[in-house]
N, C-alpha and C positions, 0 to 999 in steps of 0.2 A: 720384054723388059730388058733396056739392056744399061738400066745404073740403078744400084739401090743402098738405101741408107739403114745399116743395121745402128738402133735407140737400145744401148745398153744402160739403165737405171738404177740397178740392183749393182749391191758389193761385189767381188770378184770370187771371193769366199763362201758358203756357210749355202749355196745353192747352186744349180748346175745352169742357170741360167748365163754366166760371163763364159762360162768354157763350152755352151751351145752356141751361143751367138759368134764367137771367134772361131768353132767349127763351122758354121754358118758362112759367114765371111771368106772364111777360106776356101771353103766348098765354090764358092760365088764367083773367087776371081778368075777362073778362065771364061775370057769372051766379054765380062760384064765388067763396069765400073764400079766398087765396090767403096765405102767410107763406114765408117765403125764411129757411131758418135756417142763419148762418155759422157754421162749427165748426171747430175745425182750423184748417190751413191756408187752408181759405174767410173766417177772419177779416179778410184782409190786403185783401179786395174794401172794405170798410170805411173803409178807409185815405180822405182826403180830398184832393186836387191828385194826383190819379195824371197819371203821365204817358208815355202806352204808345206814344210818334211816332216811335220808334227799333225798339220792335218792331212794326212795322206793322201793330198793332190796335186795336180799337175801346177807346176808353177807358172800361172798365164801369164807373166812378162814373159817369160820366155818366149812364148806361144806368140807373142807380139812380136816378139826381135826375129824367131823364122819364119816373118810372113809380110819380111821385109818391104813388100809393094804394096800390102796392105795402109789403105790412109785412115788414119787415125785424127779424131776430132774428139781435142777435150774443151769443154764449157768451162771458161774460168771462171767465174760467175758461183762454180759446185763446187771448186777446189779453194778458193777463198775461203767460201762459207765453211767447210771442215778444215781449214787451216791448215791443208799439203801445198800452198802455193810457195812457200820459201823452202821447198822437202824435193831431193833432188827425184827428179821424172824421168821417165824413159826419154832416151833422143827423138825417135823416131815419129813422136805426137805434134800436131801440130795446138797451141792453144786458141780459142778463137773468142770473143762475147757471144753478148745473146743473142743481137740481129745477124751476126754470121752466124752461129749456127743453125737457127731457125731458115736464113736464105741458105744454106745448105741441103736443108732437110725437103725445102719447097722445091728445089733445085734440082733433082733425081725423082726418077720415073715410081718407085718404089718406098715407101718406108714399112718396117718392121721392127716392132717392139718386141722386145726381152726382159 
């Protein structure tokens, strides 16, 4: 395998699902092509000044901003629909529609859901 697309779906909060798949990801990038595509409820990981010290967890923008080589794909399509699209985002995301991300995800040797 050497490109795979980590399907984060799920909030970035309230499960350990966004902070597996981003150790995931990170684990992945030496050797392989790696992209992280937020969908759903995985768009809200996007979000920029999170602030998670009340739920005593790691704050995964952060976790996006030191994993800087890490490519990020958000579906604006999920960020519309919850109305973060005018809500300032991390830099680092790229935003894409439907048929780019789906040719994304057809596009790599791998897909895995979170």
């Amino acid at each position: 395998m050497k490109s795979v697309f980590y399907l984060l779906d799920t909030a970035p909060y309230g499960s350990e699902k966004a902070f597996g798949a981003l150790n995931a990801a990170a684990v992945s990038l030496a050797g392989m092509n790696v992209t992280l595509g937020l969908y759903g409820d995985g768009v809200y990981l996007a979000a920029a000044d999170q602030d998670s010290t009340n739920l005593r967890m790691p704050n995964l923008s952060d976790i996006l901003y030191s994993y800087g080589e890490l490519r990020v794909l958000v579906h604006e399509p999920s960020l519309i629909k919850r109305g973060l699209f005018g809500e300032t985002l991390i830099e680092t995301i790229e935003l894409v529609d439907e048929e780019d991300f789906l040719k994304e995800m057809e596009n790599l040797d791998s897909v895995i859901l979170f």
